[in-house]
N, C-alpha and C positions, 0 to 999 in steps of 0.2 A: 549298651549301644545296640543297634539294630543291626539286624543282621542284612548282609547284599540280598535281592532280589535273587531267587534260584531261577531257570528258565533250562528247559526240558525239551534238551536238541539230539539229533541223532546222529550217525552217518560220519558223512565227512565234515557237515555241516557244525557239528559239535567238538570234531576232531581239532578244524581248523581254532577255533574260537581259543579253544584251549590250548591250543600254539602260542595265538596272540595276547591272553594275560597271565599264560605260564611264565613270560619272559619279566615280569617284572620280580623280581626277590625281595626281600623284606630284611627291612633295616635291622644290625644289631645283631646277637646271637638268641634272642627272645623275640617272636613275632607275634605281637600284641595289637589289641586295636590302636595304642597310644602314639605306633611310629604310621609315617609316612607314606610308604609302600601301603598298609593296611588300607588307608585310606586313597590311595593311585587304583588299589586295587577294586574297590566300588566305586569309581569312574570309570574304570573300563566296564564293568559290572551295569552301570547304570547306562552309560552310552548304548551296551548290547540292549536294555530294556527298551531303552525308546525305538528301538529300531527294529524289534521284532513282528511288527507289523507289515514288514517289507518283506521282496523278494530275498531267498536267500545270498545273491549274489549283491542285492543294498547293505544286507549284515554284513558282510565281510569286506564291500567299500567302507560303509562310512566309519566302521572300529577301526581300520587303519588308517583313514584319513585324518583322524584326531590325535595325532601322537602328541601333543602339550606333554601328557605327563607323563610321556616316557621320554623327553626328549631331554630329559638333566640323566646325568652318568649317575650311579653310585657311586658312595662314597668309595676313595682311592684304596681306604685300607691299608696303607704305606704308602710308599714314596717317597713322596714329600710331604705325607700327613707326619712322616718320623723329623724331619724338621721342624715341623710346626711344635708336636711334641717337647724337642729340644730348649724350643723359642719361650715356651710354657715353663719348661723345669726352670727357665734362668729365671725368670718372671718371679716365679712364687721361693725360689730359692733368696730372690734380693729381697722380697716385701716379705716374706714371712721369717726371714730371719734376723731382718732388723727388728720385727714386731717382739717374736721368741725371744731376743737376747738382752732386750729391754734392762731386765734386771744385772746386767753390766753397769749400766750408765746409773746406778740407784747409789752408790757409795759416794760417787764425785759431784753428782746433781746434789744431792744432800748436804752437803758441804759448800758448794756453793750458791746455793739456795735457800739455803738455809731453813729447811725445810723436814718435817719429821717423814717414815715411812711410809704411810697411810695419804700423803700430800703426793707423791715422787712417785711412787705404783699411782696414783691415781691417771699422769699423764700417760703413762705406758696405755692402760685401759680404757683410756677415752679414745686414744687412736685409734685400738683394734676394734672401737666400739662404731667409731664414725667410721672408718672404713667396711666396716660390716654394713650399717643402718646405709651407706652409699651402695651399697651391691644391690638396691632395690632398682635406684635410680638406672645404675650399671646397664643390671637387666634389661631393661627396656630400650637402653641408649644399644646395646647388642641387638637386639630383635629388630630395629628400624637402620641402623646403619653399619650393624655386623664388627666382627671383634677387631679388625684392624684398627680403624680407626680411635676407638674408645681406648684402648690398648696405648696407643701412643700416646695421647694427652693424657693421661692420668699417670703414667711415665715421666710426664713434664713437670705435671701438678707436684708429684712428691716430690721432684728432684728440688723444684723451688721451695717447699717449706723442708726439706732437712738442711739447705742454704741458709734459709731465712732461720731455722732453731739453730744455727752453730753462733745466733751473735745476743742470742736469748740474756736475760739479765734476770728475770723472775720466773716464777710459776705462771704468773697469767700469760707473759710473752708465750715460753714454752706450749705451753697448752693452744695458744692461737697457731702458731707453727709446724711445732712437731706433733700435736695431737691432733687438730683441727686440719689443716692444710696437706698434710704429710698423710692423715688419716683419706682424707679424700679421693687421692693421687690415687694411692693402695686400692681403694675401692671400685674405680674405674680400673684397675691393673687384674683383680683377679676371675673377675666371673667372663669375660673374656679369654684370659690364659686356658679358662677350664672348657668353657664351650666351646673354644677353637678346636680345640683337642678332641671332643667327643661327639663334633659333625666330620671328623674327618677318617674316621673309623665305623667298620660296622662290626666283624666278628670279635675283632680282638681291641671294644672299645672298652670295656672296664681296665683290662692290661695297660691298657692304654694313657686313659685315666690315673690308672695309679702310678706309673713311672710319671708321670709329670707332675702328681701333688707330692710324692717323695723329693722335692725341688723344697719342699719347705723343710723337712727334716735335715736336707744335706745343706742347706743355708743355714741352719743353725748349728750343725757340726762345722762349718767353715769360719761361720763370722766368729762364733763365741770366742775362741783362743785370737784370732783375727782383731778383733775389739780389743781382746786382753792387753795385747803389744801396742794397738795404738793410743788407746787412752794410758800407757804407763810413757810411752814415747814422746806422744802429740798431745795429749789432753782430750778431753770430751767435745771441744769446741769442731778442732780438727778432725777427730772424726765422723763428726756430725757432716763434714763437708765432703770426706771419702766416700762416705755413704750414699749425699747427693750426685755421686761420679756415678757410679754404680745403678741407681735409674736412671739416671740420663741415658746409658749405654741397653736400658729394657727398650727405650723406643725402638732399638734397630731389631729386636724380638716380637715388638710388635708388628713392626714392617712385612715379616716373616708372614704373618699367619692370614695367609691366602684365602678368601672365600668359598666356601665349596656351596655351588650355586643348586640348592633341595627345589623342587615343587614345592608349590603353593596352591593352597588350595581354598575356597569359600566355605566362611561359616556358615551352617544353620541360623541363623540368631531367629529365636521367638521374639514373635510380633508382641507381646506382652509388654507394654514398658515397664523399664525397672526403674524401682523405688527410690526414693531419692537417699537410704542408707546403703540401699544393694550398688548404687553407684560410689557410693564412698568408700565400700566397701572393695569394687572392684578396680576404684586406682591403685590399691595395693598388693591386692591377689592377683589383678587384671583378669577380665572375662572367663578367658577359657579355662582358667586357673578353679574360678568362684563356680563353673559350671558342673566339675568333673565328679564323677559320684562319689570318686573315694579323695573329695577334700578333708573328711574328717579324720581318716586316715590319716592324712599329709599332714596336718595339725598336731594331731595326736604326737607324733615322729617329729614333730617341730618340736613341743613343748621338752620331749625328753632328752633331743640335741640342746635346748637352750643351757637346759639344769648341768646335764655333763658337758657344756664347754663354758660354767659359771668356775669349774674345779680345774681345767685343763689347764689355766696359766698363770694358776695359782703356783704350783712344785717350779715351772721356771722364771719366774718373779722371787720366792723366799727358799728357795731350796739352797743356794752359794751361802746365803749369808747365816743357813741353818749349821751348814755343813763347816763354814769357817769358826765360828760358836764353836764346835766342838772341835778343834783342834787340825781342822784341813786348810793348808795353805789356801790363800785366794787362786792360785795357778792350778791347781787340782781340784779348787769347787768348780772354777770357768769350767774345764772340761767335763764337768757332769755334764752340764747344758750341752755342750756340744754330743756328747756320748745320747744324750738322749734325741738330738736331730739324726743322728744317723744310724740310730736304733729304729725313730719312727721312718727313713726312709726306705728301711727293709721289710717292716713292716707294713707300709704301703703299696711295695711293689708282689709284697704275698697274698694282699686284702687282693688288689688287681687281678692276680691268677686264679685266686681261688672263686673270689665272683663269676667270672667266665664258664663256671663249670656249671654242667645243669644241675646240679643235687646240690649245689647251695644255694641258700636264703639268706640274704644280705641283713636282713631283720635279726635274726636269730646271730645269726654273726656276731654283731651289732653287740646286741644285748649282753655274750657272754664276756665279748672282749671288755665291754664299760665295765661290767663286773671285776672283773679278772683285775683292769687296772684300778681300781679302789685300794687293792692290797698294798703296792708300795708308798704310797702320802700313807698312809696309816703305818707303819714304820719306820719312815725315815726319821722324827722325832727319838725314836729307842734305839738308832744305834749311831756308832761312832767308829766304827772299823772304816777304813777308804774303798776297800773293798766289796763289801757289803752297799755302800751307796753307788758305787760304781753297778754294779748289777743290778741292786732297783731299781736306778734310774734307765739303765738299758733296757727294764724289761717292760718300766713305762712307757718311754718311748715306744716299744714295738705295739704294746696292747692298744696305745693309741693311735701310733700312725694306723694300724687294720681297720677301726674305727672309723675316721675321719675318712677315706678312700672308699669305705663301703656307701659312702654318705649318696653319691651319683648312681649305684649300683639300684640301689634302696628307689629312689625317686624314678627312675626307670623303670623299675618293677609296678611301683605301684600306680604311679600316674602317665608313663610309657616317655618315650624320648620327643615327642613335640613340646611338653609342658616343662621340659627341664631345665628351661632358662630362667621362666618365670620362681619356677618352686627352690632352684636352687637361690635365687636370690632373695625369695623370702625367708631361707631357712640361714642362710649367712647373714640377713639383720636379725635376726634372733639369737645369733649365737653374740652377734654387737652389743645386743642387749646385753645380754649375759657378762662379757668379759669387761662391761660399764660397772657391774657392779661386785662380780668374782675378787678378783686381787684386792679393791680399794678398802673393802668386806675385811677380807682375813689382814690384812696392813692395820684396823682399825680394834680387829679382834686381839692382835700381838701387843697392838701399843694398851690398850685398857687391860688384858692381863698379864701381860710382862713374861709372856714366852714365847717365845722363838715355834715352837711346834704347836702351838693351836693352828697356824694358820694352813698347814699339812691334813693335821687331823680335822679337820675343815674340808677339806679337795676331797677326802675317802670317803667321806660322808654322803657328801654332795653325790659323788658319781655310783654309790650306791640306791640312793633314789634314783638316779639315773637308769640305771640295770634296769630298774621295775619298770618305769615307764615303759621302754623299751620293749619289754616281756609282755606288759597288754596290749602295747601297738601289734604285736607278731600273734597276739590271741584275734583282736578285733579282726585283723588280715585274712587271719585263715578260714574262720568264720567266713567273713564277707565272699571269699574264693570257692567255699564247703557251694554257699548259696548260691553263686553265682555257676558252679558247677552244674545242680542239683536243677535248676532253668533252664541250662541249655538241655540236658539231657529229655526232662521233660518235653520243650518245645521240640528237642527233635525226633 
């Protein structure tokens, strides 16, 4: 990006100037060209350029006559951004731990469905897969009418299809309700939850971040045993309908999350017109997305989040019924799942801290934690102690929760906080993609080999190609940073 125009004042006349664009600060704990301020800050920058042709006392009317874009506050930083936060945890705590604890409802749907493995995970994984491929749409419905609104109806949407899935009778119903319609709802529910959350912070916005996606970890330590009691009480039907209670009540979370009103500012757009694939292209990257030099970057980092969230819900879809196999009440496999939501919610809220600092690198993070959690699916198959599964799956959950929370830290770095609506919503239908075809995969690898632990031994696999990827996005990075270094030095 170009750099502001310099201009070469002296006296007081330089003193003053420097009063009036000292006052703007720069969004976030990282001041990049990619936020906001960066950009306030070459309008003031440029307003001074046109005007140096004048007296100096026209300099120092017309830069304060122009206050547009200093006329929105920064972000609050607290307040009531810690409600909004709050409003966010419940959000992702009710949709992603009904999504998580799916493999609850796989014994009794199977049974009355009459239906094998590889059919019953299949519904779990189209949901998370349409609510993912919906976070594109999300995005954009955020960017034009802001997360209040989309927040609530998609609150609606799912509360009406886990209604509509409690009176299911087959597979195709299920699938048109609770994966299709229920998936939807979810979709409009989260990229909202999350951008609410990370306009309404500026130094302590990854912390910030990550206490509110730890909302999906402690939704799955809540519901799993939660679900246990009710489908052994009430049946799968019944709490199919508890569940729609439970979004119904995120609309009033939605309500919550207050706009915080940023500057706006005019693109560039080159006069060039674009091609009729670069516009096909760009209803799903959208513009400023398809523009930004480190898309390939962003890509790259896409492809290696899709692969390790193809293994992420694999261990909580076949892990209970691996663990029951070998001899662990169903009451003590439920709470693996749960142990592992609030494993991953402490390890969200450490991915949170630790991002915030300057000497980490969310990439490299990244990369070690996906490594690191490869190790327990590659075990859980060899052993049988309660114990032993008890702590891999806690230590799953933690490797993963860091992961997944670094995920905003990572797209800020590289692409800066204006693009993070868009990129976050590109990279949550890829992960759609992913979990379309993750579980249905290993369900399909279990039933044609006849064991229980291929589909484990599967997840470790997966998320060790994961790692790598990972590990070349943090090469291609540094490079690109070396270069981009090694330029400005020169140029200045």
């Amino acid at each position: 990006m170009l750099t502001s125009p310099r201009h070469y004042l002296c006296g007081e006349e330089s003193t003053s100037l420097l009063k009036l664009t000292g006052c703007v600060e720069a969004y976030g704990a990282l001041e990049d060209s990619g936020y906001d301020s960066f950009h306030q800050k070459e309008e003031v920058d440029d307003v001074s350029a046109d005007c140096m042709c004048d007296d100096n006392e026209n300099i120092l009317k017309e830069t304060t006559s122009k206050p547009s874009s200093l006329d929105y506050p920064n972000p609050p930083d607290g307040g009531w951004g810690w409600v909004v936060v709050a409003a966010s945890f419940f959000c992702l705590c009710v949709l992603d731990g009904i999504s998580y604890t799916f493999g609850m409802f796989l014994a009794p749907l199977m049974e009355d469905m009459e239906c094998g493995r590889g059919g019953v995970s299949a519904a779990g994984s189209f949901q998370v897969g349409v609510y993912s491929l919906t976070s594109l749409v999300s995005a954009r419905l955020v960017t034009k009418h802001g997360a209040r609104p989309v927040c609530i109806v998609g609150a609606l949407i799912a509360a009406t299809g886990l209604l509509v899935a409690s009176y299911s009778w087959n597979m195709a119903s299920l699938m048109i309700s609770y994966s299709f319609i229920t998936g939807v709802g979810f979709g409009l529910m989260y990229i909202p939850a999350v951008v609410a959350v990370a306009q309404q912070f500026t130094t302590k916005q990854a912390f910030a971040i990550g206490v509110c996606v730890c909302g999906s970890g402690m939704g799955t330590f809540i519901l799993a045993p939660l679900e246990h009691f009710l489908l052994g009480e009430l049946g799968w039907r019944w709490t199919f309908v508890l569940m729609a209670g439970l979004c119904w009540l995120c609309t009033l979370c939605g309500a919550a999350m207050t706009p915080v009103h940023q500057p706006r500012y005019q693109e560039r757009r080159s006069a060039t017109p674009l091609s009729c694939l670069t516009k096909c292209i760009s209803m799903v990257l959208s513009e400023e997305l398809l523009s930004s030099p480190a898309l390939y970057i962003f890509l790259l980092i896409c492809i290696a989040d899709c692969i390790a969230s193809m293994a992420l819900y694999i261990p909580f879809t076949f892990l209970p019924d691996e663990a029951t196999y070998k001899g662990v009440s169903l009451k003590d496999a439920s709470f693996l799942i749960a142990a592992m939501g609030i494993s991953s919610s402490a390890g969200r809220i450490c991915s949170g801290w630790v991002c915030d600092r300057a000497w980490c690198n969310p990439v490299v993070l990244t990369a070690v934690m996906v490594a690191a959690a490869s190790i327990p699916p590659l075990l859980f198959p060899w052993i049988s102690n309660y114990v032993l599964y008890l702590s891999l799956s806690c230590l799953f959950g933690f490797l993963t929760g860091v992961w997944i929370a670094a995920t905003s830290p990572i797209l800020v770095r590289v692409l800066g906080l204006s693009l993070l609506s868009p990129a976050f919503g590109l990279m949550t239908a890829m992960q759609g993609a992913a979990a379309l075809t993750g579980p249905p995969l290993a369900g399909a690898a279990v039933d044609w080999a006849g064991d229980r632990g291929v589909a484990l031994h599967l997840a470790g696999g997966v998320m060790c190609v994961a790692a790598v990827g990972y590990g070349l996005a943090y090469f291609v990075l540094r490079r690109e940073e070396r270069k981009s270094t090694v330029s400005m030095l020169t140029l200045g």
